[in-house]
N, C-alpha and C positions, 0 to 999 in steps of 0.2 A: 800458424793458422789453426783456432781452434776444428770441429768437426761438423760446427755449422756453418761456416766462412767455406769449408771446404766441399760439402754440398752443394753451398752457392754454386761456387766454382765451378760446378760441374756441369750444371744446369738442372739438377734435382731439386728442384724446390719446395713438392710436397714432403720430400723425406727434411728438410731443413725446417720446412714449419710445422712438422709432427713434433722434430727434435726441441726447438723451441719452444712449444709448447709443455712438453715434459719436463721441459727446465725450468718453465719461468721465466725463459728469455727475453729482455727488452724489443727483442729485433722479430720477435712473429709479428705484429699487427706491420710491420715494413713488409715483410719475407708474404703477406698475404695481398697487399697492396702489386709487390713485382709477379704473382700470380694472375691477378686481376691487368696488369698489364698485358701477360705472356697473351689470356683469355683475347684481349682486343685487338692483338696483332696479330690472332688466327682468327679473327673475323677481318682482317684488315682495315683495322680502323686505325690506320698509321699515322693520321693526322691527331684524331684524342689521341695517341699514345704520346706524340711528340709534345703537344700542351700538356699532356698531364704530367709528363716529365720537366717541364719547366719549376717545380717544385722537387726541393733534393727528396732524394729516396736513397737511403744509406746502403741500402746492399743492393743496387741496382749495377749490375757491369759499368764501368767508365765509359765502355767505347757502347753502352745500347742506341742512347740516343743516334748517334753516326750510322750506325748499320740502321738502325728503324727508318731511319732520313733515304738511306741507297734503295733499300726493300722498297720504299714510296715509289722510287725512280725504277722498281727495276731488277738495281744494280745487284745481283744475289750474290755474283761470285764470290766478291771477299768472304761470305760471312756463311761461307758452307758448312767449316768446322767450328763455327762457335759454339759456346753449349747452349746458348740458352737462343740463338736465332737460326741456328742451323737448321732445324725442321723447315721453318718458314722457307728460311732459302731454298732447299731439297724442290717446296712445294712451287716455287715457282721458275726453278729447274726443269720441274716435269711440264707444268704447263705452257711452257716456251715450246718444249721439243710435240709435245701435241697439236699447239697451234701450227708446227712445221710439217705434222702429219706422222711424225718420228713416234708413231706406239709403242714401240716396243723400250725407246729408250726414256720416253714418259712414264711406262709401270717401274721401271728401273728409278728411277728419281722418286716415284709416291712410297715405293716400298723401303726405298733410303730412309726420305722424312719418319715414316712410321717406326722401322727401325731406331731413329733417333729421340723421336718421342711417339708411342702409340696413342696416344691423347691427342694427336692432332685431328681436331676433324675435319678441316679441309682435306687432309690428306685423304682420307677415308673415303668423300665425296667423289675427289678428281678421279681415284681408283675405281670407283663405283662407275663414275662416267665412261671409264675405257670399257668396264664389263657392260653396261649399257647400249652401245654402239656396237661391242661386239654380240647382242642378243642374249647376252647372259643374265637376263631381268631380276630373276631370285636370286641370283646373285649379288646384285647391283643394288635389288631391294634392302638387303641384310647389311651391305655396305653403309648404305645410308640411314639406316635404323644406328650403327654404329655410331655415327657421327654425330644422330642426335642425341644418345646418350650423353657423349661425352657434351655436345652444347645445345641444347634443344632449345635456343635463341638463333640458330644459324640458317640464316632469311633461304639461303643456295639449297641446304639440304632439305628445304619443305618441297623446294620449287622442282628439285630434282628427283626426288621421290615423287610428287604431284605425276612427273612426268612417266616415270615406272611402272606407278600405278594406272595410268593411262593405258600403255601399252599393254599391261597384264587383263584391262574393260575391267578395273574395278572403279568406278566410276564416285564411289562415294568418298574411297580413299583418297582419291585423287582434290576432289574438291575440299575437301577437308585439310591436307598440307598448301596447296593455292592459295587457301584464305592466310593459314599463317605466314606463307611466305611472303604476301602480298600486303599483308599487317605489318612484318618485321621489317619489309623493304620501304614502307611509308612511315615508321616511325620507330628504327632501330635502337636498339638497349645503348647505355651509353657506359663508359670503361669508369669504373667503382659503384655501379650501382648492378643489382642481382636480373633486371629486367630494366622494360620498356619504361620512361620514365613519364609515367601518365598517360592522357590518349591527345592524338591529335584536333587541331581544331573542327568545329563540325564542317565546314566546307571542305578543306581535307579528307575528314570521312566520306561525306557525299562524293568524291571523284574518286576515295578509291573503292567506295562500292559499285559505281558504276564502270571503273575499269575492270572491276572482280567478273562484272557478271559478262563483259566482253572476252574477257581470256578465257573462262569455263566454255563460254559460246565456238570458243575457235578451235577449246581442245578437243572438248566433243566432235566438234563439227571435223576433226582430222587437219583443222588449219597449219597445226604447228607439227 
């Protein structure tokens, strides 16, 4: 196995397509596409991954497809320790044991995923959400500034910072992440392209401006 097959392997794949790249290697423009995957399966876009995988991709794991299929359903356990879904799994590890009200052993499972890859930014979010409920706001803000770095297309972390900033009465911040988040959730990026793939149609715009100026109305108003 030469030393970019074993990267793969690993689930380092930046360091595989830097390597590629320095070499000339035929397999970067692949090794950037299972990047561009890894990207839509931390937004959970598990159904574009599974069609976009219907097209071979040569350094793709054998068994992706199968665990991207369980992840759809769920199913995390098997695919704790794989390299390249294990984060994913970790993350919704933690957010099983949260929605059971288990905090302590949901920051346990966000700090695994990160652990596993610190580029997740779901993880980043979910973690942010326990400092959030726990009133750790600047906390929780920084967490989610995190997450945008790593994907400032992730519809969760506008909406959840929107909400941060709520709490903190910064009012303009707030409205400002609401709008993208309520953009990206009516017409979200699609898996090989770098963003939103054009705008929606105008009747589409029209409800989701009118939904926009509903939820500023509620957040203000302390509805939510």
């Amino acid at each position: 196995m030469d030393e970019i097959a074993s990267l793969l392997a690993e689930g380092k794949l930046e360091a595989a397509y830097a390597r590629a790249i320095a070499e000339g290697d035929r397999r970067s423009g692949a090794i950037q596409a299972l990047i561009d995957v890894r990207r839509a399966i931390y937004r959970k876009d598990y159904r574009g991954v599974i069609a976009y995988l219907e097209r071979p991709l040569e350094v793709a794991p054998p068994d992706l497809v199968d665990g991207v299929k369980d992840l759809e359903q769920g199913a995390y356990e098997a695919w704790l320790e794989h390299p390249l879904l294990g984060a994913e799994a970790w993350v919704q590890k933690g957010v099983e044991a949260a929605m059971a009200g288990d905090k302590e052993a949901a920051a346990a499972a966000f700090a695994e995923a990160l652990r596993r890859d610190p580029k997740h930014p779901r993880a980043w979010v979910n973690q942010a959400n326990l400092h959030l409920e726990a009133g750790e706001v600047e906390r929780a803000i920084e967490e989610y500034k995190k997450a945008l770095e790593i994907d400032p297309e992730l519809a969760d972390a506008h909406y959840n910072l929107a909400a941060a900033y709520k709490k903190k009465g910064d009012l303009d911040r707030m409205v400002h992440h609401l709008k993208r988040s309520q953009r990206l959730k009516l017409y979200p990026p699609r898996l090989g392209q770098s963003g939103p793939a054009g705008r929606p149609p105008i009747y589409l715009r029209f409800w989701f401006w009118a939904a926009l100026v509903i939820v500023i109305y509620l957040l203000t108003k302390g509805a939510f």
